[in-house]
N, C-alpha and C positions, 0 to 999 in steps of 0.2 A: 508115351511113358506107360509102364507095368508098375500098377502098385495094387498092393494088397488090401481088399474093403473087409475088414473080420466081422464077416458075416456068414451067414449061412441063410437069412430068410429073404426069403426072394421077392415078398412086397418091397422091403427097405432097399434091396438091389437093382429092381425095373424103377423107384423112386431118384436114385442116386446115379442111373445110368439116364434116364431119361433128361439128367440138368448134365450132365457133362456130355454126353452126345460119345461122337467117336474120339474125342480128345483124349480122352484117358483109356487104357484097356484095366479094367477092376478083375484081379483074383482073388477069389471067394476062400472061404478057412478050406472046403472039403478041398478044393482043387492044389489049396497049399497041404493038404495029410492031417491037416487038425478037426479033429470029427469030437472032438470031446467038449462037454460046457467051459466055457472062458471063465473064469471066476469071476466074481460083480460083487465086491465086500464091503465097498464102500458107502460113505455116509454122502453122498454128494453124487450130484447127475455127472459134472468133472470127475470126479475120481471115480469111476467107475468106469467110462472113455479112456482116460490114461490108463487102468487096469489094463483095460482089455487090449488097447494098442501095445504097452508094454509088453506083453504074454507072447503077443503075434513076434514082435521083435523078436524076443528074447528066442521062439522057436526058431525065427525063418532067418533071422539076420538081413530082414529085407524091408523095403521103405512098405508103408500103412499107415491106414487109420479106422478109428472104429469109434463108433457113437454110441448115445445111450439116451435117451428122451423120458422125460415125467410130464406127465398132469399133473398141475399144482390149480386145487382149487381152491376159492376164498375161503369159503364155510366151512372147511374142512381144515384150518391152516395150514393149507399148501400140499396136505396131502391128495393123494397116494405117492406123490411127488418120486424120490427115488423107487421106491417099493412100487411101483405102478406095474410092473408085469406078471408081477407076484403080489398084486393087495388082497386075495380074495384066498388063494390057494400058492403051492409051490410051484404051480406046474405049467405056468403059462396061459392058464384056463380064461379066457379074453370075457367067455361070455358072461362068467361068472364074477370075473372082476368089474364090469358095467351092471352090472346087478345090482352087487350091493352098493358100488357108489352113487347108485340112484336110489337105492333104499336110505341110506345116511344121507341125502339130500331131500329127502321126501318131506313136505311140507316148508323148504326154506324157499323163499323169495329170492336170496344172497345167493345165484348160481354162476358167478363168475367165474373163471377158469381161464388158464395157458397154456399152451405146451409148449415144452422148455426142450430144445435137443442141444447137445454140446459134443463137437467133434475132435477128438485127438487124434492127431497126425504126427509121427514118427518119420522124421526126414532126414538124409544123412545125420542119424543120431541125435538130432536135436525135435526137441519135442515144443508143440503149439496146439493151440485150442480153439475153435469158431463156435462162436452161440448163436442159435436163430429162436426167437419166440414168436408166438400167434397167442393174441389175446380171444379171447370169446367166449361165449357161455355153455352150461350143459343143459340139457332139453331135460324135459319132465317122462320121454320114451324116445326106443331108439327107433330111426328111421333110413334105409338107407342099406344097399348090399354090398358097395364099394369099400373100397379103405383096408380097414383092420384093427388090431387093439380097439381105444376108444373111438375111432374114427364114427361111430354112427350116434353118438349123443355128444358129441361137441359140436359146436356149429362157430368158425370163427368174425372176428368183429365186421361187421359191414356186410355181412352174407344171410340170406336167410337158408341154407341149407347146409345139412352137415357136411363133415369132410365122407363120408360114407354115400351121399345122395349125388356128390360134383361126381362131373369126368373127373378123368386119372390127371389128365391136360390142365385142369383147373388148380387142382389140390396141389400139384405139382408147382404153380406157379405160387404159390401164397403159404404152402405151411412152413411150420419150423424147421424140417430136415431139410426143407430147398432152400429157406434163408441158411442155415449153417453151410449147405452143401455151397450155395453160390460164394459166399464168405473164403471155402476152401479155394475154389477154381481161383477167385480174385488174385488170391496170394499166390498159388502156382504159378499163374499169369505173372504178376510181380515178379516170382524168382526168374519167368524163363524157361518153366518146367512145362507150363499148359502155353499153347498157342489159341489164339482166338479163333471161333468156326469164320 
C-alpha cells in the first residue's frame, strides 16, 4: 500500500518507517509537489493532525496521514503543549525552545511531563485518529545528541536516560509517535490494508 505521511522532516519519517518496515511505502509532501508550510491553527494536538491530513487530501485526493505531537508539562499546566514547536520563537528554533522551558522550570521540584502525539489518517474519505503518550520527567540539563525537538531533556518513566541519549532502536520502541504509529498499523491490519511482517 502508497500512502501519503505529510511530512517533510525526516527524523519523524526514518521514526514512522522504522515501525512499519516494508509494509507500507510512505510519500512524503515534497514527493507529492507540496513544498509550502501545512497550516497548524488549531487549539488542539487533534486538530492540528486533522488540519494538516485534511490539506494533504484536499490537494492530492489521496489516502494520508499526518501527526502533530506536544509536551505537556505539570508545572507549566500542560504547556508548551500545542505551541511546543514554536514555544520560544516562530521558527522551529528547537534549541531555543528547551532553553527556556528549563528556564520556566528552574528551581521547581514538579518536573513531570508527556508527550502526547495524535495521528489523523484520511482513508477512503473517512477520517480516524490514534494517540500514543509517554509519561516522564524533564531533567534540570540537556543531555544526549540523538532524537530531536525536546528529545534531549525528557527522560521517559522507567528509563534513566533521555530519548536524546537511547539508540534510535530503543526510542523507537517506547515513545509516543511509535505508540500512535503502532495503533495506525493495528487498524490497517484490521481493515486488510497492512499485512503482517
Amino acid at each position: 500500500m502508497e500512502i501519503i505521511f505529510a511530512t517533510n522532516n525526516t527524523h519523524k519519517l526514518d521514526e514512522v518507517r522504522a515501525i512499519l518496515g516494508k509494509r507500507i511505502h510512505l510519500k512524503t509532501l515534497r514527493q507529492c509537489g507540496i513544498t509550502e508550510e501545512i497550516p497548524e491553527e488549531q487549539p488542539t494536538i487533534e486538530g492540528n493532525a486533522l488540519q494538516k491530513a485534511r490539506y494533504v487530501h484536499q490537494r492530492t485526493g489521496s489516502d494520508c496521514f499526518a501527526d502533530d505531537t506536544g509536551l505537556e508539562v505539570d508545572a507549566l499546566n500542560g504547556a508548551p503543549g500545542v505551541h511546543s514547536a514554536r514555544y520560544a520563537t516562530d521558527g522551529h528554533d528547537f534549541a531555543a525552545n528547551r532553553a527556556l522551558l528549563l528556564e520556566r522550570l528552574h528551581g521547581t521540584t514538579n518536573r513531570r511531563a508527556r508527550f502526547r502525539t495524535v495521528i489523523a489518517l484520511i482513508l477512503d474519505e473517512r477520517e480516524y485518529t490514534f494517540e500514543g503518550i509517554v509519561e516522564g520527567h524533564i531533567t534540570e540539563c540537556e543531555a544526549g545528541e540523538g532524537g530531536f525537538g525536546y528529545d534531549p531533556i525528557f527522560v521517559p518513566e522507567g528509563c534513566t536516560q533521555t530519548f536524546a541519549e537511547m539508540p534510535a532502536e530503543e526510542k523507537n520502541r517506547i515513545s509516543h509517535r511509535a505508540r500512535a504509529v503502532e495503533r495506525l498499523a493495528a487498524f490497517l491490519q484490521g481493515e486488510g490494508i497492512l499485512t503482517s511482517e
